[in-house]
Backbone bond lengths (Angstrom), bond angles and torsions (degrees), N, CA, C in turn:
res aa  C-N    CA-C-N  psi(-1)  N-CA   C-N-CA  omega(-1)  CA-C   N-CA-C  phi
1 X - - - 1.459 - - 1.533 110.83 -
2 X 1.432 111.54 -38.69 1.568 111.82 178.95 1.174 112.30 -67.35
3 X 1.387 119.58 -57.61 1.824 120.56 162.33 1.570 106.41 -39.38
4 X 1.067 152.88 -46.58 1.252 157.53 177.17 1.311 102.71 -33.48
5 X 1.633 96.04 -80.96 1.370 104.56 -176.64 1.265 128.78 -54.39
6 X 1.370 110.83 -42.81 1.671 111.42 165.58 1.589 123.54 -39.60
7 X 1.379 114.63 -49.37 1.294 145.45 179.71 1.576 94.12 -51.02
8 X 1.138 133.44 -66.45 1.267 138.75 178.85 1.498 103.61 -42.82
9 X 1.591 102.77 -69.71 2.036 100.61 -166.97 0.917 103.68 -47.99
10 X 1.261 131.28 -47.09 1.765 126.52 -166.25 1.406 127.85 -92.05
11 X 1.496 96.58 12.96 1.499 112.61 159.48 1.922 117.87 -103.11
12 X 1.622 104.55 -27.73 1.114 100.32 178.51 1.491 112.98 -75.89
13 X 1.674 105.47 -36.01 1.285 112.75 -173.36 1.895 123.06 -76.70
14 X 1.685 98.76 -1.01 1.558 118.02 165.77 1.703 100.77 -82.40
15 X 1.864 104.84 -45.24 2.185 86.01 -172.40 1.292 97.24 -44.54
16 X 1.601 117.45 -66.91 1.463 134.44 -155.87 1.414 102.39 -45.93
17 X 1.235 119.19 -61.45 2.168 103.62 159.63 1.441 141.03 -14.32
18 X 1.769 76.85 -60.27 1.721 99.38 -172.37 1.978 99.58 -67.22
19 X 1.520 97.69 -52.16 1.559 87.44 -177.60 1.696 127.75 -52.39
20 X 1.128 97.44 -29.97 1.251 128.98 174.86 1.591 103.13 -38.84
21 X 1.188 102.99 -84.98 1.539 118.26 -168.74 1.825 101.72 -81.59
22 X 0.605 110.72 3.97 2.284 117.01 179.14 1.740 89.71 -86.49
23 X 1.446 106.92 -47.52 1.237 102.71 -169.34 1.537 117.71 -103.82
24 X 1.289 110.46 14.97 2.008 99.89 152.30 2.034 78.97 98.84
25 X 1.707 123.61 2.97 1.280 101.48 -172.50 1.762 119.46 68.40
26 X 1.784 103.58 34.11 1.413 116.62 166.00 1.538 109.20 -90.28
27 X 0.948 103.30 -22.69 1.559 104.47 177.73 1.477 126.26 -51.01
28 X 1.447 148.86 118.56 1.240 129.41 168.58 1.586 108.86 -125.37
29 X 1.414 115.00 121.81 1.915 109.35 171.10 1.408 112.14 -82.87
30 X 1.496 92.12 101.23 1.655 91.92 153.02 1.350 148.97 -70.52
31 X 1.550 116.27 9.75 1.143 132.71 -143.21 1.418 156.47 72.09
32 X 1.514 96.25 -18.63 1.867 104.87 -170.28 1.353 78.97 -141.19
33 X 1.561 132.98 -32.90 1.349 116.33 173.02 1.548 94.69 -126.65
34 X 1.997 94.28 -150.98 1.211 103.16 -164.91 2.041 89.89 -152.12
35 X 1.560 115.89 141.35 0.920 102.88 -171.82 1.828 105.34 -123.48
36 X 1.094 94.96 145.08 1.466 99.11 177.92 1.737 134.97 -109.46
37 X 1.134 109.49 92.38 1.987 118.47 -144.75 1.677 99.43 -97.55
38 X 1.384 110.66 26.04 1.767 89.52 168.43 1.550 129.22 -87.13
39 X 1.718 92.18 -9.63 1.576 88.00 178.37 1.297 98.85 -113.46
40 X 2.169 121.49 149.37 1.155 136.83 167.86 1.022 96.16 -133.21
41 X 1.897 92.61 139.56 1.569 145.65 172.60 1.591 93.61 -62.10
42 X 1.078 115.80 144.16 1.516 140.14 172.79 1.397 110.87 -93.09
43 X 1.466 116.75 -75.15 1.504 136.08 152.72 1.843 106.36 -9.24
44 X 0.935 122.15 31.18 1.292 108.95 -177.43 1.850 107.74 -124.32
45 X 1.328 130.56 -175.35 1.579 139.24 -174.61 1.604 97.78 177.75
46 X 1.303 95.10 160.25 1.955 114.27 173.65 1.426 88.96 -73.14
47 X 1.969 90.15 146.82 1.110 98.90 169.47 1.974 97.67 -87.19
48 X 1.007 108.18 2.97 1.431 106.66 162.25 1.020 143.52 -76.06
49 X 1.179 127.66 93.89 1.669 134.86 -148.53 1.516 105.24 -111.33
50 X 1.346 135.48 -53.46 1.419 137.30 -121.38 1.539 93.03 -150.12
51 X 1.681 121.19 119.71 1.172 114.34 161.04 1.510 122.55 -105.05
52 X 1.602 140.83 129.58 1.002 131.39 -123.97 2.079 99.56 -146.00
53 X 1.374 114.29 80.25 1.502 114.28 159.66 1.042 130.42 -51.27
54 X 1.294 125.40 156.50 1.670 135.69 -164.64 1.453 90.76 -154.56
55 X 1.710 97.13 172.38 1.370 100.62 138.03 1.511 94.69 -160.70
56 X 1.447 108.97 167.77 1.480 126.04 -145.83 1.797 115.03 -87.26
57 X 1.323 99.16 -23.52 1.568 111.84 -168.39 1.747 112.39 50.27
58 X 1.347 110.29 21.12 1.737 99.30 166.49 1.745 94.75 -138.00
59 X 1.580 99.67 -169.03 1.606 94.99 -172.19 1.220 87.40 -96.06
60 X 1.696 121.75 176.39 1.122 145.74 -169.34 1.752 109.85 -55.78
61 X 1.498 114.75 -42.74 1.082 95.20 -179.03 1.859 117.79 -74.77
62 X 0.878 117.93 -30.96 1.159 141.20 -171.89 2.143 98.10 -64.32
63 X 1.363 92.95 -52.40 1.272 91.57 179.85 1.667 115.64 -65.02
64 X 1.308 111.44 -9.84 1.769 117.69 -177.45 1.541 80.07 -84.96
65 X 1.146 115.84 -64.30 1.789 95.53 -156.95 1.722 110.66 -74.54
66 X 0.364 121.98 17.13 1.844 117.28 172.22 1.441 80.20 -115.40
67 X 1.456 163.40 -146.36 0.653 174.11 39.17 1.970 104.33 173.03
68 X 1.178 111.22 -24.44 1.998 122.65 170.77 1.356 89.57 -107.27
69 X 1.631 138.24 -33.85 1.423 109.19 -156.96 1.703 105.52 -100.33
70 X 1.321 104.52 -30.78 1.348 115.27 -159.60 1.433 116.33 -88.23
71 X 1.226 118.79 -175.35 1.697 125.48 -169.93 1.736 89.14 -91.40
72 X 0.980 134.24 50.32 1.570 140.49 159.22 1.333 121.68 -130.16
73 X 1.761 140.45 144.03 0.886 110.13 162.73 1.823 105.77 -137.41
74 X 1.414 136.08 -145.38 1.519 123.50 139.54 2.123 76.04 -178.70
75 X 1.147 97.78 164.31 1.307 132.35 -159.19 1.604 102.41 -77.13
76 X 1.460 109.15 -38.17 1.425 96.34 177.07 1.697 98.93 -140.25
77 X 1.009 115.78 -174.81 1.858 123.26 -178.03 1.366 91.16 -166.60
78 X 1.610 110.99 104.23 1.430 122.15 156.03 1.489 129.94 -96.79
79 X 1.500 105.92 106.81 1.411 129.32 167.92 1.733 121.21 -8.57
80 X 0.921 126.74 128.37 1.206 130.70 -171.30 1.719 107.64 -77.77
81 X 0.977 83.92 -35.49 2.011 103.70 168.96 1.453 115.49 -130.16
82 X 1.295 125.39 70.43 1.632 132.70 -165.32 1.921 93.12 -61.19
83 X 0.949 97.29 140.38 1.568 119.93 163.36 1.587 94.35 -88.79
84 X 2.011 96.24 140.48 1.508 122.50 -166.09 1.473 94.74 -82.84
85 X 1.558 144.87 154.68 1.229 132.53 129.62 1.780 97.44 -109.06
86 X 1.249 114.92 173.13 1.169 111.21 176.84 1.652 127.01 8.11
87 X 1.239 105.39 45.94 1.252 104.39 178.50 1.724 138.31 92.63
88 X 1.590 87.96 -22.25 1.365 115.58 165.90 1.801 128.76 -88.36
89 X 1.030 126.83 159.50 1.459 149.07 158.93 1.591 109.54 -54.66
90 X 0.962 136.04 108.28 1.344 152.65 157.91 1.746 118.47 -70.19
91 X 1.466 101.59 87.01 1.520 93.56 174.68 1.721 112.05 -119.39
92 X 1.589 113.90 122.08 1.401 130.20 169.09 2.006 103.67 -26.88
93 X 1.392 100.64 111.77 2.022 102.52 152.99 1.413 102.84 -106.30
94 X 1.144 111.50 107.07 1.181 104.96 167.02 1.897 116.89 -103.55
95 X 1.503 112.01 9.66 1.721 104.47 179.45 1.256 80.69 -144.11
96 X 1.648 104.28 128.27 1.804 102.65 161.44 1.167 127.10 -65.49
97 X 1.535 117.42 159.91 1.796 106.98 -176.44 1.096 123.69 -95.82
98 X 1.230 114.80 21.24 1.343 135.75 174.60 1.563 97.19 -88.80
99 X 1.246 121.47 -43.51 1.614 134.09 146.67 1.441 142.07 -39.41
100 X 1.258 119.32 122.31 1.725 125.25 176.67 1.791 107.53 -74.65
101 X 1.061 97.54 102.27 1.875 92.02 -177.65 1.873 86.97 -85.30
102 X 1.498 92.61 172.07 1.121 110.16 155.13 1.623 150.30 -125.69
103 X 1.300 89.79 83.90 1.536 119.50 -170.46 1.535 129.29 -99.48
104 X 1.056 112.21 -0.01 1.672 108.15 -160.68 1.702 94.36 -129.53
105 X 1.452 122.69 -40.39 1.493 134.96 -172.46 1.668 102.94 49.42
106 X 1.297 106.85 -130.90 1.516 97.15 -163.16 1.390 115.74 -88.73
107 X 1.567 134.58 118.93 1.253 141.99 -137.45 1.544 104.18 -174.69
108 X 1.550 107.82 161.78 1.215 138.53 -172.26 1.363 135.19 -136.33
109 X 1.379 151.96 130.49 0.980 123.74 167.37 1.562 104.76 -173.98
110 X 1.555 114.05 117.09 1.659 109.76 174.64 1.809 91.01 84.72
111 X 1.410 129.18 27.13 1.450 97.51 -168.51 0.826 123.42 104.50
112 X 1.636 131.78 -51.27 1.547 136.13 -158.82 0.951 101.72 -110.95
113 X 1.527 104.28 136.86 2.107 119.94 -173.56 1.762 99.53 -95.36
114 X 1.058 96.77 -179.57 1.887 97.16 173.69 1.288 128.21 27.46
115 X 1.004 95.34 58.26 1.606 109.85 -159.70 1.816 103.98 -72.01
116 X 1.351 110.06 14.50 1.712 121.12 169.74 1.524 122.62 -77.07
117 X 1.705 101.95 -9.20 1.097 128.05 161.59 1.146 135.52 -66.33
118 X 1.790 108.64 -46.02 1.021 140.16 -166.67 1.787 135.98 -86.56
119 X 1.153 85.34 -20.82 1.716 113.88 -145.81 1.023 110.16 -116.64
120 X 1.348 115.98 152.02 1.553 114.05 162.12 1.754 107.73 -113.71
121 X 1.384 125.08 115.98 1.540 138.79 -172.59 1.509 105.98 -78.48
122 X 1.800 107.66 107.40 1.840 97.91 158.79 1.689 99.50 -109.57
123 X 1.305 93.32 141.32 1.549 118.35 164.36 1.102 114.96 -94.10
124 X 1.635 118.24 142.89 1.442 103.16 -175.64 1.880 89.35 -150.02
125 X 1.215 116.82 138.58 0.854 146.33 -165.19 1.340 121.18 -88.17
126 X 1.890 117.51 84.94 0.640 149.32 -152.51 1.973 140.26 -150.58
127 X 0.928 102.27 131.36 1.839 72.25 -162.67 1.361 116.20 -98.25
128 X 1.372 100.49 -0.78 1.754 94.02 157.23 1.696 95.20 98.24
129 X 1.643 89.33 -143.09 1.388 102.90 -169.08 1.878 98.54 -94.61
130 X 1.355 96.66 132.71 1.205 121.72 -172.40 1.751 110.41 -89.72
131 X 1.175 130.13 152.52 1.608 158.04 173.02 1.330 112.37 -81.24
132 X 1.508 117.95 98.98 1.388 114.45 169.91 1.574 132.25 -126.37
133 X 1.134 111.58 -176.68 1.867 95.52 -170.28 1.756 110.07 -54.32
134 X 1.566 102.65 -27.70 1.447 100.52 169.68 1.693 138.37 -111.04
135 X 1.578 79.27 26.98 1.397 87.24 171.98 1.738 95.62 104.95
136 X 1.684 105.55 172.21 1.626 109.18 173.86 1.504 102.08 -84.33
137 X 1.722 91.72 168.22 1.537 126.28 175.51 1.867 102.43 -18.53
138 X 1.512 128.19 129.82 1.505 115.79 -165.81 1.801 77.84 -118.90
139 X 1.049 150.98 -0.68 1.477 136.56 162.99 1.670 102.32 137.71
140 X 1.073 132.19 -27.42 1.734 138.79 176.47 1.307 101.72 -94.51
141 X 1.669 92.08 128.99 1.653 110.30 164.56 1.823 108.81 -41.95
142 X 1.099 114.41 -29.43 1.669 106.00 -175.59 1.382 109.60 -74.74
143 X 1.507 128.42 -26.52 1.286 130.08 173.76 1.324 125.26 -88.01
144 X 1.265 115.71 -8.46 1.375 138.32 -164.05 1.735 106.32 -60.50
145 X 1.429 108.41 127.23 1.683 106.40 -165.21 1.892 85.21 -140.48
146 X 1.203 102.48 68.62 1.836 125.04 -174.59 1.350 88.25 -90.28
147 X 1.992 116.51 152.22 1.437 121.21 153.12 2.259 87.31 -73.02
148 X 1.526 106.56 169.60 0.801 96.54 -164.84 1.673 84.77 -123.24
149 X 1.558 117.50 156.74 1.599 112.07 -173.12 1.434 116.10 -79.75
150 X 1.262 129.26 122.66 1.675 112.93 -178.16 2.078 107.60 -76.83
151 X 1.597 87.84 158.28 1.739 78.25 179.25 1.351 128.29 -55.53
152 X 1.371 102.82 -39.18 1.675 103.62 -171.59 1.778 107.72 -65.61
153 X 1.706 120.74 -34.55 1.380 94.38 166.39 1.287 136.25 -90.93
154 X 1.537 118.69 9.60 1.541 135.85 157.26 1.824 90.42 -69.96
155 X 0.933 116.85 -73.17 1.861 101.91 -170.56 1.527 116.07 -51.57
156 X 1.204 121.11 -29.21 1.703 120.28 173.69 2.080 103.86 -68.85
157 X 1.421 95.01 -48.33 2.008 91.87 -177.20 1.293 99.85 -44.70
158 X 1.399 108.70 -37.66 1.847 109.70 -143.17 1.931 90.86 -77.25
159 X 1.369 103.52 -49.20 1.577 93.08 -157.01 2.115 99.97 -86.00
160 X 1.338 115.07 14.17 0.739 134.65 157.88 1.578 125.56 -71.03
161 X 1.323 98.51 -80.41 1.516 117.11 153.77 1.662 129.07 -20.26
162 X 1.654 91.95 -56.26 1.546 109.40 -168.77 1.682 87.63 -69.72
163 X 0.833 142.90 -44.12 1.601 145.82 -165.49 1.561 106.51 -61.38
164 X 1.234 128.53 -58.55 1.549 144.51 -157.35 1.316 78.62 -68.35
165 X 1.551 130.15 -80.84 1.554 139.44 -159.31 1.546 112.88 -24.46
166 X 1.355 91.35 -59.93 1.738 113.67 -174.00 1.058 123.11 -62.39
167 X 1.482 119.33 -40.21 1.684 144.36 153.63 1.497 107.33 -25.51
168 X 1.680 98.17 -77.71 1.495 110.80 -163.26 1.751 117.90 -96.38
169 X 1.549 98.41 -4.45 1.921 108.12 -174.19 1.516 95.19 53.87
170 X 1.323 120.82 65.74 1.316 122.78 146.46 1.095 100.83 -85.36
171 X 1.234 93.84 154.46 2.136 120.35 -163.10 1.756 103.35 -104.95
172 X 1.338 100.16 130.92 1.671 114.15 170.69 1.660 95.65 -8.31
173 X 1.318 118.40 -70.07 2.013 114.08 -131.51 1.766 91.55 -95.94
174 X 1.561 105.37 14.14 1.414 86.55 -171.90 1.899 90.92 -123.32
175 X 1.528 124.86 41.12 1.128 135.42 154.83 1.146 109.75 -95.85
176 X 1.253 126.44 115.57 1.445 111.56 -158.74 2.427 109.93 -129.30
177 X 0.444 99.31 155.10 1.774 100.06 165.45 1.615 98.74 -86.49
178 X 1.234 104.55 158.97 1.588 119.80 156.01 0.973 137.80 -62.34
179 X 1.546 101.25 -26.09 2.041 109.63 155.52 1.279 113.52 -92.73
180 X 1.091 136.19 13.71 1.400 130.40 163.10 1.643 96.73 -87.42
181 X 1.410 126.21 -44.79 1.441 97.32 -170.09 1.768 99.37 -105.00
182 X 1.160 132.45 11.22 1.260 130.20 158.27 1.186 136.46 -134.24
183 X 1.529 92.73 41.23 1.877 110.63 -161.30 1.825 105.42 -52.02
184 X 1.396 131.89 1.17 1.441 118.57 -176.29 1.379 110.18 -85.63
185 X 1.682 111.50 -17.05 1.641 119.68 -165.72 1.640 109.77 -137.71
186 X 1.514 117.31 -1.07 1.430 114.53 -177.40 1.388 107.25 -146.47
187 X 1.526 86.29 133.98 1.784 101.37 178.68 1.264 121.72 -86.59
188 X 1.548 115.92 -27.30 1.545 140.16 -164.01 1.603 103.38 -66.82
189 X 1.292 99.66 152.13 1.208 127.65 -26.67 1.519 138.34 -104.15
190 X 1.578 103.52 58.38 1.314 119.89 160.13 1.412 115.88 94.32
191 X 1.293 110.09 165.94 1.711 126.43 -170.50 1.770 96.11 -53.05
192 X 1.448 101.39 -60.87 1.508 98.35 -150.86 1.781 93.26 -109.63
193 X 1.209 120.88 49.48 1.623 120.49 127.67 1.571 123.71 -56.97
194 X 1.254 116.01 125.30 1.779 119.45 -169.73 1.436 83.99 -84.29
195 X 1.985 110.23 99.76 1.278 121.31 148.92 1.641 107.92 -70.72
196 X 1.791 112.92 -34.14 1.298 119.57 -133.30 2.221 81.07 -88.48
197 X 1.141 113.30 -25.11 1.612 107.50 -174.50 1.218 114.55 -96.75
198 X 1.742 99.60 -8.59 2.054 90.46 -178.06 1.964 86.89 -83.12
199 X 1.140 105.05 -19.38 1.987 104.57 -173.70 1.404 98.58 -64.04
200 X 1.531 135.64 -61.13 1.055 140.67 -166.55 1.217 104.54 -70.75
201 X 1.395 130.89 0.08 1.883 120.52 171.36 1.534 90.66 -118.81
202 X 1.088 118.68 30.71 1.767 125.44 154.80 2.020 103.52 79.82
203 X 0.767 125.80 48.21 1.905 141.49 -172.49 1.170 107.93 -149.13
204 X 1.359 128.65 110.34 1.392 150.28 152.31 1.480 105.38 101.34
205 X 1.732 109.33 -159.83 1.365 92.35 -167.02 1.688 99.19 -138.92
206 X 1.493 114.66 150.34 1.828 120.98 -172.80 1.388 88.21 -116.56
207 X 1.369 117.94 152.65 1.629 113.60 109.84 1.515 146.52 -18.86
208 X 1.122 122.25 167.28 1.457 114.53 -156.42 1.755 74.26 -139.74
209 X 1.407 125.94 123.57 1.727 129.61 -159.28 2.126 92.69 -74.04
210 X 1.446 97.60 -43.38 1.154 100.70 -175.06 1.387 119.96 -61.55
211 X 1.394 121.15 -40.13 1.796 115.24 160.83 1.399 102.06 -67.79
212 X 1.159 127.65 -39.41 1.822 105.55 -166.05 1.602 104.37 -65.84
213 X 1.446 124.84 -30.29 1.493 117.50 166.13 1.244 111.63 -63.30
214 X 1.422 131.00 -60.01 1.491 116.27 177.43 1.054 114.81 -51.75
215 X 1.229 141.51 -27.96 1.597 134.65 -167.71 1.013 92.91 -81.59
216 X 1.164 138.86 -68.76 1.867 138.45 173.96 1.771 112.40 -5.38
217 X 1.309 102.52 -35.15 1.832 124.04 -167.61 1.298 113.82 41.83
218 X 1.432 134.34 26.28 1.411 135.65 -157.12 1.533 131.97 99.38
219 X 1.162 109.10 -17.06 1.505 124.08 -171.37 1.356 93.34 -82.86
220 X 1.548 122.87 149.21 1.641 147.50 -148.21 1.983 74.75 -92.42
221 X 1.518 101.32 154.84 1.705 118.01 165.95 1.710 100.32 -58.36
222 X 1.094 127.49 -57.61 1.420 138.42 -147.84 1.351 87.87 -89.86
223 X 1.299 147.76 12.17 1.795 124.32 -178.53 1.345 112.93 -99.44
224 X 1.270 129.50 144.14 1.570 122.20 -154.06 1.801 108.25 -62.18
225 X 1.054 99.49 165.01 1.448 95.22 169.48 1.466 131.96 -138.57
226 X 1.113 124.17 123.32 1.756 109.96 -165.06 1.084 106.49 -36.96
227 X 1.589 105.94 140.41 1.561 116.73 177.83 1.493 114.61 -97.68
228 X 0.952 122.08 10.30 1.359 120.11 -164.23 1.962 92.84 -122.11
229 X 1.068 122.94 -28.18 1.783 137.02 145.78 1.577 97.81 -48.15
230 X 1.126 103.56 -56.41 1.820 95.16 -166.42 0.956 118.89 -86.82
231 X 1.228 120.73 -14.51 1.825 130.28 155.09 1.320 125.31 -43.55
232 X 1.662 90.69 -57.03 1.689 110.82 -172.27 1.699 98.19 -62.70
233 X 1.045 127.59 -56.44 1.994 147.61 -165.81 1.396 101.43 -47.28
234 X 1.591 118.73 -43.81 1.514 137.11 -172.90 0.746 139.47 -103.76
235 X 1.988 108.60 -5.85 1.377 128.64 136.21 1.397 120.85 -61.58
236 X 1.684 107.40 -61.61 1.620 111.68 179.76 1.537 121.98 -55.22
237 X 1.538 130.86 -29.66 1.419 123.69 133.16 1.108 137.43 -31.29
238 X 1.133 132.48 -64.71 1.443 143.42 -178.72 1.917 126.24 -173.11
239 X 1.267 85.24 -33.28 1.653 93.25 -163.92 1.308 103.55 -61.41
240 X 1.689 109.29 152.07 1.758 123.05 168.87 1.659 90.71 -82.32
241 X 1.096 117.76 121.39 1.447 123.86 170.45 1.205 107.86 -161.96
242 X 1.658 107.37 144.21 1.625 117.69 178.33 1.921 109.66 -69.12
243 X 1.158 98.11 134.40 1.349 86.25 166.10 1.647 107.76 -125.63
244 X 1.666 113.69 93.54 1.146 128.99 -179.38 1.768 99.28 -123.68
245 X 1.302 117.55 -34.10 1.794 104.54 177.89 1.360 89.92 112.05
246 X 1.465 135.61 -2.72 1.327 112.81 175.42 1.095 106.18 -98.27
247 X 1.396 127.83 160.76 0.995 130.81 178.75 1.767 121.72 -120.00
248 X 1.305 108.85 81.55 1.438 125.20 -179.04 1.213 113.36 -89.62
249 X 1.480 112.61 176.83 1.865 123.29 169.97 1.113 115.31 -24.68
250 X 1.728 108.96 -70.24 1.161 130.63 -169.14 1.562 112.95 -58.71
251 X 1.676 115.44 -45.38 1.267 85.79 166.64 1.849 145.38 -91.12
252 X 1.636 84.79 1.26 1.566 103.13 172.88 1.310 126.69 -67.07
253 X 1.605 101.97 -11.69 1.548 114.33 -159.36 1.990 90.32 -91.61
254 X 1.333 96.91 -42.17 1.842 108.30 -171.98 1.455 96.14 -45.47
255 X 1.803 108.47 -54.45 1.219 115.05 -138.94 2.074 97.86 -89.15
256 X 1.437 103.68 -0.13 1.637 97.98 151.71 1.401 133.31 -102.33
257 X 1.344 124.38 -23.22 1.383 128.85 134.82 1.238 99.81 -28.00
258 X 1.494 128.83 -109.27 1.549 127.28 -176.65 1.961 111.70 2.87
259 X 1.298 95.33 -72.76 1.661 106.64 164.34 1.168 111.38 -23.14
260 X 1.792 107.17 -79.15 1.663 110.71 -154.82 1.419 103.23 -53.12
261 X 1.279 120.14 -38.08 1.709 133.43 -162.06 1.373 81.89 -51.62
262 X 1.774 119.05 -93.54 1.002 133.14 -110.41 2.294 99.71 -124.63
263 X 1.040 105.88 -6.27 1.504 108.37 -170.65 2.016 105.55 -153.14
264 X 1.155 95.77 52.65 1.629 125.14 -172.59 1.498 101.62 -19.80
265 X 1.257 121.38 -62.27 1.734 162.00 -107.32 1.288 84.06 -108.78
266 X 1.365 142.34 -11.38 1.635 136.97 -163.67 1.640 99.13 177.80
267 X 1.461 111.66 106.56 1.430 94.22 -169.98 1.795 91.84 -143.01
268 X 1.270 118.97 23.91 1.161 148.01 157.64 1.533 124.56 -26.70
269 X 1.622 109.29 -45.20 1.425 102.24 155.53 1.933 89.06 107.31
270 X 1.075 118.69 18.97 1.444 137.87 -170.82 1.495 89.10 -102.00
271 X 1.413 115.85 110.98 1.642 124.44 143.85 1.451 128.11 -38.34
272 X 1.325 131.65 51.22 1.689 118.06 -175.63 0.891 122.90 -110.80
273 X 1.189 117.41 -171.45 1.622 110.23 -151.58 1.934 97.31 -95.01
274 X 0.573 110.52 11.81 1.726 123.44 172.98 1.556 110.70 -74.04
275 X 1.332 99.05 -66.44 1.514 129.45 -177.67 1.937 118.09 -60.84
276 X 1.415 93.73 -53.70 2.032 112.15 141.65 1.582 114.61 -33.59
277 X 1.531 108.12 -63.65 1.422 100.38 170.25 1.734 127.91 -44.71
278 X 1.239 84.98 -71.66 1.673 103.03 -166.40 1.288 105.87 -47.98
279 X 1.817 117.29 -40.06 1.471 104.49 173.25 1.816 116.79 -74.29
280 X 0.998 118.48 -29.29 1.707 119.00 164.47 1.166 91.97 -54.67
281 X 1.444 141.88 -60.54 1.738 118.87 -143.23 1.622 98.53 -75.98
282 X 1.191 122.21 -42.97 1.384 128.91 -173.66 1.473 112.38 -61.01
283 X 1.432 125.91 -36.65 1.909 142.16 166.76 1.821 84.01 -53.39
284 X 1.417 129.47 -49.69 1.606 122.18 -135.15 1.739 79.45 -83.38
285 X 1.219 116.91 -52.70 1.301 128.42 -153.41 1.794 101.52 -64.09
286 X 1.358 89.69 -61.28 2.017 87.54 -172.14 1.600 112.32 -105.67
287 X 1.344 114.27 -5.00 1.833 88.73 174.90 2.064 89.91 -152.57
288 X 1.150 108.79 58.93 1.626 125.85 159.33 1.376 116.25 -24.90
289 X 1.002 125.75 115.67 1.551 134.91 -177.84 1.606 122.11 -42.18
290 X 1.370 140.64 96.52 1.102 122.92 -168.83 1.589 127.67 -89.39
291 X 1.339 109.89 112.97 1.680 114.06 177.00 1.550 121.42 -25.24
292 X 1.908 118.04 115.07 1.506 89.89 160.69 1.190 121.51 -100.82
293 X 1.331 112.86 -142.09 1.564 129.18 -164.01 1.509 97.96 -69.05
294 X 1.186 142.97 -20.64 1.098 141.93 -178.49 1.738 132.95 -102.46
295 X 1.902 84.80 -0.97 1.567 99.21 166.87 1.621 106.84 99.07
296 X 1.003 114.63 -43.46 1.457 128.49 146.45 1.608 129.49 -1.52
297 X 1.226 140.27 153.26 1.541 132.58 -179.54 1.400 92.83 -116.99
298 X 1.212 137.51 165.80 1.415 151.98 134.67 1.523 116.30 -142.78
């Protein structure tokens, strides 16, 4: 009976061989089934869409433990002062990206809700807006009381950054801050995050200075600007924003995010015709109006 049985395993475990090698080694046993991988779907894309900055507001160690212990998570946490190995930048993964961390919570951007789904979350270790005799950061670069980024962890985001992009072909306008897709509850990560140097090492997306002057058409930076124009401009980018023309909390708050991103120097939450620009040059640059049947732009 024992020879029997033997006789059996090492006959079943010869089909499973034979199939094995018949099929190029498409075969995989999962145990309860058996899977068969020689044919691929075309119809397919990353579920990686959206790359998504923070910053932590505690120091590094502090930011490891809230971030393993707590109901928070994001995929990587780069060191404010990365330790070299061989020459390189040392940045903490602590959630694989094969993994949904939880970093973004309730959010928007381009359309897409929960973008914890979507995304891949870096944390970066930073304390944000700072406490001063007169209080925090009031919206002008002159008042501005920012932690400030050191070089070595601007060069770890960047060659960080440059990696994820290339991986998944995330697109310029879909690198985003945490107040771009939750500008009602997040500031992060701040005025003076180098949007303008992760752009110039090829990650995320600027203006072009020369359309934001033409778009201006003559009108002063500081002159008001329809808000209900700048609604529509900062919706069709990305932002959740009303586009009714009033100008409330909710949409003052969008329209300083917009700022911190992209117009550092004044992030005040003031509709002007500056801010009008930069979002026209950025519409001209990455998502250009397409002609219809009637000759028309939309």
């Amino acid at each position: 009976m024992k020879l029997y049985r033997f006789t059996l395993r090492a006959a079943a475990l010869a089909t499973t061989l034979a199939l094995a090698a018949c099929a190029g080694s498409t075969m995989m046993d999962r145990g309860a089934y058996v899977t068969d991988t020689r044919y691929h779907a075309q119809s397919v894309d990353s579920r990686i869409r959206f790359l998504v900055m923070h910053y932590t507001e505690l120091d590094e160690a502090d930011s490891l433990k809230v971030l393993t212990t707590e109901a928070v998570s994001a995929h990587y946490l780069v060191p404010d002062n990365p330790r070299i190995e061989n020459g390189k930048p040392v940045v903490w993964q602590l959630v694989p990206e094969s993994q949904r961390a939880w970093h973004a919570g309730a959010s928007e951007w381009q359309g897409a809700t929960e973008l914890n789904a979507a995304s891949i979350g870096i944390e970066n270790v930073n304390l944000g807006p700072r406490d001063t005799a007169s209080g925090r950061a009031s919206g002008r670069a002159s008042d501005q009381a920012w932690q400030p980024w050191p070089p070595a962890q601007v060069d770890a985001i960047i060659r960080l950054s440059k990696d994820i992009v290339a991986r998944y072909g995330i697109p310029p306008t879909r690198v985003v801050g945490h107040s771009d897709i939750a500008p009602q509850r997040k500031t992060d990560p701040g005025p003076l995050f180098p949007w303008k140097q992760l752009y110039d090492a090829g990650v995320g997306a600027w203006p072009d200075d020369a359309t934001v002057q033409a778009d201006l058409a003559g009108r002063a930076p500081d002159a008001p600007a329809d808000v209900r124009a700048l609604q529509l401009k900062l919706a069709r980018y990305g932002y959740d924003v009303a586009t009714d023309g009033v100008l409330d909390e909710r949409t003052r708050r969008v329209i300083s995010a917009f700022q911190m991103h992209f117009r550092p120097s004044d992030y005040s939450g003031t509709p002007d015709a500056q801010t009008d620009a930069i979002a026209q040059a950025l519409l001209d640059k990455y998502m250009p109006a397409q002609p219809d049947e009637a000759g028309s732009t939309r």
